[in-house]
matplotlib code that plots the C-alpha trace (Angstrom):
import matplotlib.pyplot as plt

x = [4.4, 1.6, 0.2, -1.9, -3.5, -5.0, -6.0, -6.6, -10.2, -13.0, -13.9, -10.2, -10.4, -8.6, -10.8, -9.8, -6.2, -6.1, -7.9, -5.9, -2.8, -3.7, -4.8, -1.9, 0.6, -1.7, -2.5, 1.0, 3.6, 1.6, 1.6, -0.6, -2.8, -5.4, -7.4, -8.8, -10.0, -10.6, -13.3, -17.6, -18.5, -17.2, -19.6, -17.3, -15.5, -19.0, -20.2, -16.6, -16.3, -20.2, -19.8, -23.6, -24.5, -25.7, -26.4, -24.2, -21.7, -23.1, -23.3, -19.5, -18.2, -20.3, -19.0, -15.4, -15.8, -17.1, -14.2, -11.9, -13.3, -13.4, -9.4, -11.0, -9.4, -6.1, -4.4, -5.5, -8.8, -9.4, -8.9, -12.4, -13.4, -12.0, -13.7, -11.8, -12.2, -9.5, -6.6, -4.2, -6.6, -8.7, -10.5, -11.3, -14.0, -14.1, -17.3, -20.7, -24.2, -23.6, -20.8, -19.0, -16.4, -14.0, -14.9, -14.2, -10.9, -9.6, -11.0, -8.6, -5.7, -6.1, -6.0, -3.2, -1.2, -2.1, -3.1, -0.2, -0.8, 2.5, 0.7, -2.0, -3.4, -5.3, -7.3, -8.0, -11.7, -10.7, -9.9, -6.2, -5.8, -8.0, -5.9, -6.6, -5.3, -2.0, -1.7, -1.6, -0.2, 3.0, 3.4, 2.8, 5.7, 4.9, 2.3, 0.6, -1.2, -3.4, -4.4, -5.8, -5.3, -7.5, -6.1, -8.8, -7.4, -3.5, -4.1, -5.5, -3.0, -0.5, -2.1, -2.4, 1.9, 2.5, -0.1, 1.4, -0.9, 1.3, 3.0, 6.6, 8.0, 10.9, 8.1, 5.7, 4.9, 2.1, 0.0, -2.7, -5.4, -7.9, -4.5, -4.8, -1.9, -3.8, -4.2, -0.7, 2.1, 3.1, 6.2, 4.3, 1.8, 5.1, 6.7, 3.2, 3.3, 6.8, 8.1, 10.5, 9.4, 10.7, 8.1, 4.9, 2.7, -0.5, -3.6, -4.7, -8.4, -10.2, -14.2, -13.9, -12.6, -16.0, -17.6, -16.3, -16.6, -20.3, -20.6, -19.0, -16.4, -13.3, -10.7, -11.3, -10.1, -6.2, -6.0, -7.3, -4.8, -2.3, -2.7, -3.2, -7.0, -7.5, -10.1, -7.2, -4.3, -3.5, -3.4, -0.6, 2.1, 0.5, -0.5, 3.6, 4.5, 2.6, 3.8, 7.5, 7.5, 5.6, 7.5, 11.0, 10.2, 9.5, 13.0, 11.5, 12.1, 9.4, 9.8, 6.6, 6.3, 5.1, 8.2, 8.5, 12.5, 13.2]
y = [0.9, 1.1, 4.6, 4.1, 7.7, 7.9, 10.6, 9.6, 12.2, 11.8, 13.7, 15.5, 15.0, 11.7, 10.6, 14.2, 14.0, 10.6, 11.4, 14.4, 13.0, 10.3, 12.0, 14.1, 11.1, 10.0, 12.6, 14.9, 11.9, 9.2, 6.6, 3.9, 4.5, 2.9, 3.9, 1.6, 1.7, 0.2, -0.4, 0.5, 1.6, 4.9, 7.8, 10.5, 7.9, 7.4, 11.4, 13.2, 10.4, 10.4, 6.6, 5.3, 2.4, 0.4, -3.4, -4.5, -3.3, -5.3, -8.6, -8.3, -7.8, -10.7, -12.7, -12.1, -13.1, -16.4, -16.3, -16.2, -18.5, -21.1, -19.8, -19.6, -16.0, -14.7, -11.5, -10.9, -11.7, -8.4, -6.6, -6.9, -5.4, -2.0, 1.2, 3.5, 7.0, 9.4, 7.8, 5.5, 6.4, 3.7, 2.9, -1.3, -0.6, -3.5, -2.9, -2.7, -3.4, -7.1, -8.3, -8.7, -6.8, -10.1, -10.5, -7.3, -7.2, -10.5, -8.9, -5.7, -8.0, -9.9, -6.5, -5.1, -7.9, -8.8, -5.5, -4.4, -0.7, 1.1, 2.7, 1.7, 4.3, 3.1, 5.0, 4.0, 4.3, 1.4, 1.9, 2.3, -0.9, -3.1, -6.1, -5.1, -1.7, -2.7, -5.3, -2.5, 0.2, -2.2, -3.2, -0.3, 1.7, 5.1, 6.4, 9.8, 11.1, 13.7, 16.6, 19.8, 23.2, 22.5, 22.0, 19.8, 17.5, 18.1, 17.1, 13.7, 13.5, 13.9, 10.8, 8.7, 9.3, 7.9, 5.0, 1.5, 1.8, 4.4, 3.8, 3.4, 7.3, 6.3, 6.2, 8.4, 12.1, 14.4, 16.7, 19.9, 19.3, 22.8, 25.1, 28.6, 30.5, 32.9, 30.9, 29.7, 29.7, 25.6, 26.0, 26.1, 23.4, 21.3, 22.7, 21.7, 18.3, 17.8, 16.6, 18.4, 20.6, 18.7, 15.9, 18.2, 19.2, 21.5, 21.3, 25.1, 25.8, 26.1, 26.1, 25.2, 21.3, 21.4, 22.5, 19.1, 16.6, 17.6, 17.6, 14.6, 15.2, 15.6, 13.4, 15.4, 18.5, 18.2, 19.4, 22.8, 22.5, 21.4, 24.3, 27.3, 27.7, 31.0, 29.3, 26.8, 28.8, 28.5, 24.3, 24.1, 24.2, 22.3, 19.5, 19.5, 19.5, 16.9, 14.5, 15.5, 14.4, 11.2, 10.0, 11.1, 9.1, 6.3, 6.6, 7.6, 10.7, 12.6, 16.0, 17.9, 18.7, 15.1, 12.6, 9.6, 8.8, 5.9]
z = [3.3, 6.1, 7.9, 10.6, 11.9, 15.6, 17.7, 21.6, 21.1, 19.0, 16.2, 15.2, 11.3, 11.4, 8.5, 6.8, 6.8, 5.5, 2.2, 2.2, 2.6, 0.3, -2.6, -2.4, -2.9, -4.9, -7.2, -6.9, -6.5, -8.3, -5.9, -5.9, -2.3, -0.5, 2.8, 5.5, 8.6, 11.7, 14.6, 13.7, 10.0, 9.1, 8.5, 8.2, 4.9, 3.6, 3.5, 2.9, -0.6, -1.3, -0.4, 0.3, 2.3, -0.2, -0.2, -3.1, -1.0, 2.3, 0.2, -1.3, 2.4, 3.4, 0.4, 1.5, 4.9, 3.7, 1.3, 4.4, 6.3, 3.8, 3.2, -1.0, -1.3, -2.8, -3.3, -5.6, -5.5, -2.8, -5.8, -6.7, -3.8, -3.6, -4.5, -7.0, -5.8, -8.1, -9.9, -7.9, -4.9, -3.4, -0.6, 0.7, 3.1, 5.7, 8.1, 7.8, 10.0, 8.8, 10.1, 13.3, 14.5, 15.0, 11.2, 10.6, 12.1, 10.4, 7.0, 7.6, 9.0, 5.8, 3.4, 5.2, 4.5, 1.0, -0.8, -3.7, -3.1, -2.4, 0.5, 2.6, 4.9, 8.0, 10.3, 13.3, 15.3, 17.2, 21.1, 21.9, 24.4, 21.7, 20.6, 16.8, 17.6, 18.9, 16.4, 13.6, 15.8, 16.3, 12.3, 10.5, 9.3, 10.5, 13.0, 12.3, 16.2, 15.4, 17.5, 17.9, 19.8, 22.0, 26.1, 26.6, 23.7, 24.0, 27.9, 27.1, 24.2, 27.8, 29.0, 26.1, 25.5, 29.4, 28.7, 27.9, 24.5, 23.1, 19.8, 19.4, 19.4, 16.8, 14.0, 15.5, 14.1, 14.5, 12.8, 14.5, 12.6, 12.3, 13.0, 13.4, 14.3, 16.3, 18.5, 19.1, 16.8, 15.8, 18.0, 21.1, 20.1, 19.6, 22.8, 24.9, 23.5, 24.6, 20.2, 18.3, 15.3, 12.8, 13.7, 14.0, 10.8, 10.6, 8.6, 8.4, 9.2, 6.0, 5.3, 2.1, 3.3, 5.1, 2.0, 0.3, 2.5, 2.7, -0.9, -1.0, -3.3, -0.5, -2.8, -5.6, -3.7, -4.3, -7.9, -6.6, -3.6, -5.8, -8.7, -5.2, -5.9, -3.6, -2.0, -0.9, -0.9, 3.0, 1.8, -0.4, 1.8, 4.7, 2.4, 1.0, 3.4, 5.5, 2.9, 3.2, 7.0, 6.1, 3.5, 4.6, 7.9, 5.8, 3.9, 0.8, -0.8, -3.3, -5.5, -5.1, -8.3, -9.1, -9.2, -7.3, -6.0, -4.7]

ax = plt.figure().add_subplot(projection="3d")
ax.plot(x, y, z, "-o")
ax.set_aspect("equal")
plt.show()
């Protein structure tokens, strides 16, 4: 099964929701998840996972691409390349200074169709009419746009849904990423952006995700969510039930409590 999650502005946590929403499945349902990610090198990956930009790293990606283009790689064989970051949670970073972004995209294509993970969560930084973009926008199995409460970013979110770059809406869904009901209850945010309610998600404001990701240690913070640490409390049932619309758009139903149904 393939995520992809997009926002049509810069900067709304897209990199956020996909560790959280991977290390939830991961951690909570036991699925086997890996992230990805599109377009320039990821900063926001490489600080929220304490991931440095190191050279061994640089040299494997190079390896692989040479791998690719001499067609001398196998499934398996991109095994080797991913970065473990809890259990069942990795990551298969694909971009660095090093290579180009044509290699870069044929790398990801290549992952995307030959990882074994039972999820595979993509994010895109890539621009919406770029031919990579579409290309994953039209074969992954679910779509996650994220927004905020912003107007200034639920009016472009207006224009990117009446654009021709706009994902199917049968597997699209959305999540407000930094909610706080005092500003407007979810309802509204749904009612602005024209979706029904049962298609919508929030991600609560809380400092103590910014805490993390600065530390470094972001995928590590589901066990707290998981268990109600106060410091998370206002999580736990944002996090459930972000996973809940996910999965049950993919057909697959889950038991929070940490069983997998198929």
């Amino acid at each position: 099964m393939k995520v992809a999650i997009y926002s049509p502005v810069r900067r709304q946590g897209c990199s956020t929701v996909s560790i959280l929403l991977g290390a939830a499945l991961a951690h909570v349902v036991g699925m086997k998840v890996c992230l990805t990610y599109t377009g320039i090198e990821s900063d926001t990956y490489n600080i929220a996972l304490g991931l440095n930009h190191i050279e061994d790293r640089t040299k494997s990606l190079t390896q692989v691409i040479r791998m690719l283009e001499g067609n001398n790689i196998s499934g398996d064989d991109i095994m080797d390349y991913l970065t473990p970051l809890t259990h069942h949670l990795d990551i298969m970073q694909t971009s660095s200074d090093y290579i180009t972004s044509e290699e870069s995209d044929a790398l990801l294509s290549f992952v995307l169709n030959n990882l074994p993970h039972e999820l595979i969560i993509t994010e895109i930084n890539s621009e919406p009419f770029e031919e990579n973009t579409q290309h994953i926008l039209n074969n992954v199995d679910i779509v996650i746009v994220l927004v905020s409460q912003g107007m200034d970013v639920l009016n472009k979110y207006k224009l990117y849904k009446k654009s021709p770059y706009y994902p199917s809406k049968d597997k699209t869904v959305y999540v407000v990423n930094q909610y706080d009901p005092y500003i407007s209850p979810l309802k509204d945010v749904a009612k602005t952006m024209g979706v029904h309610k049962r298609k919508i998600s929030k991600i609560t404001n809380n400092p103590y995700v910014v805490k993390m990701a600065n530390s470094g240690t972001l995928h590590k913070l589901m066990p707290y969510i998981y268990k109600k640490d106060l410091r998370v409390l206002n999580l736990h049932a944002d996090i459930r039930d972000l996973c809940y619309l996910v999965m049950s758009n993919l057909g697959v139903k889950i038991n929070w409590e940490g069983k997998l149904n198929d």
